[in-house]
C-alpha positions as CSV (number, residue, x, y, z in Angstrom):
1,X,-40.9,-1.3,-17.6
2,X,-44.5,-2.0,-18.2
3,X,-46.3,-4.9,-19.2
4,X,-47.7,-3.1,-22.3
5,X,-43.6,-1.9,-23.5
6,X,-42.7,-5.1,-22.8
7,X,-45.0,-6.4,-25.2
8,X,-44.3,-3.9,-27.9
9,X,-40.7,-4.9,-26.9
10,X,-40.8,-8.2,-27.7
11,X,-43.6,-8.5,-31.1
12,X,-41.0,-5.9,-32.5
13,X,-38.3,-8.7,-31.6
14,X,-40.4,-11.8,-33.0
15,X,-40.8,-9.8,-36.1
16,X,-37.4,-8.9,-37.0
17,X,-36.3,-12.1,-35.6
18,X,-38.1,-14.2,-37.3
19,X,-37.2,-13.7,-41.0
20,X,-34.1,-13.6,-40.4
21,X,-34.3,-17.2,-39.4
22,X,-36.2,-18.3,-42.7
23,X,-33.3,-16.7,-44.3
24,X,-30.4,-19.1,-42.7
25,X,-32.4,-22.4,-43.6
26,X,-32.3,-21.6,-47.1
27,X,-29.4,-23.6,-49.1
28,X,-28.1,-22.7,-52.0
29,X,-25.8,-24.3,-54.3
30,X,-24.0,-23.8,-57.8
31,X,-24.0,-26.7,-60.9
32,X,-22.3,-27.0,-63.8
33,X,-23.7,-27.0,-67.1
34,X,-24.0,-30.3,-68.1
35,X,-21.6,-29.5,-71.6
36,X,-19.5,-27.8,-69.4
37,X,-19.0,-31.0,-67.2
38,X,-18.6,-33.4,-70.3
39,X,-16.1,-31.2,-71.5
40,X,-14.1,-31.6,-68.0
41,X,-15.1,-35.1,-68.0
42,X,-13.5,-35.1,-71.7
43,X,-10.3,-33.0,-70.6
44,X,-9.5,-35.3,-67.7
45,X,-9.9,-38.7,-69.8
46,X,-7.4,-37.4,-72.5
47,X,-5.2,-36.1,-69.9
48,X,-5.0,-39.6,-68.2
49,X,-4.9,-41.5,-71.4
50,X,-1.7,-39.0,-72.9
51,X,0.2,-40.6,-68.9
52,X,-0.5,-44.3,-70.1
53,X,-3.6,-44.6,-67.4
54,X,-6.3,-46.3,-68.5
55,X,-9.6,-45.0,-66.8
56,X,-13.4,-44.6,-67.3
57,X,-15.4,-41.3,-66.3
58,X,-18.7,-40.7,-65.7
59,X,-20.7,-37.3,-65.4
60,X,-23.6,-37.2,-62.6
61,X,-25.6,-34.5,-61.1
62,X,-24.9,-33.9,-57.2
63,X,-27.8,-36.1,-56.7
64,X,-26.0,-39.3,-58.4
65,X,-28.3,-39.1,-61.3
């Protein structure tokens, strides 16, 4: 093979290669409305009060805010 197709060979790698990397880095991730979550939160306090528990909850982001 020749230095020139090898060349070819391998810019024609890089640039399929390389976006594809971009790509994976990426994170994504789903949230809850926050009504959504205070109406869990909500569900979850009743159900523990109606078995005699007495507990506190507390709706935060994935961040802890």
């Amino acid at each position: 093979m020749s230095f020139r197709r090898l060349s070819v060979a391998t810019i024609v790698l890089v640039a399929f290669v390389g976006p594809m990397r971009a790509e994976e880095s990426l994170i994504a991730y789903k949230s809850l409305s926050p009504e959504l979550a205070l109406d869990l939160a909500r569900a979850a306090l009743a159900s523990c009060r109606s078995h005699g528990y007495q507990v506190a909850v507390a709706v935060i982001d994935r961040f802890g805010a």
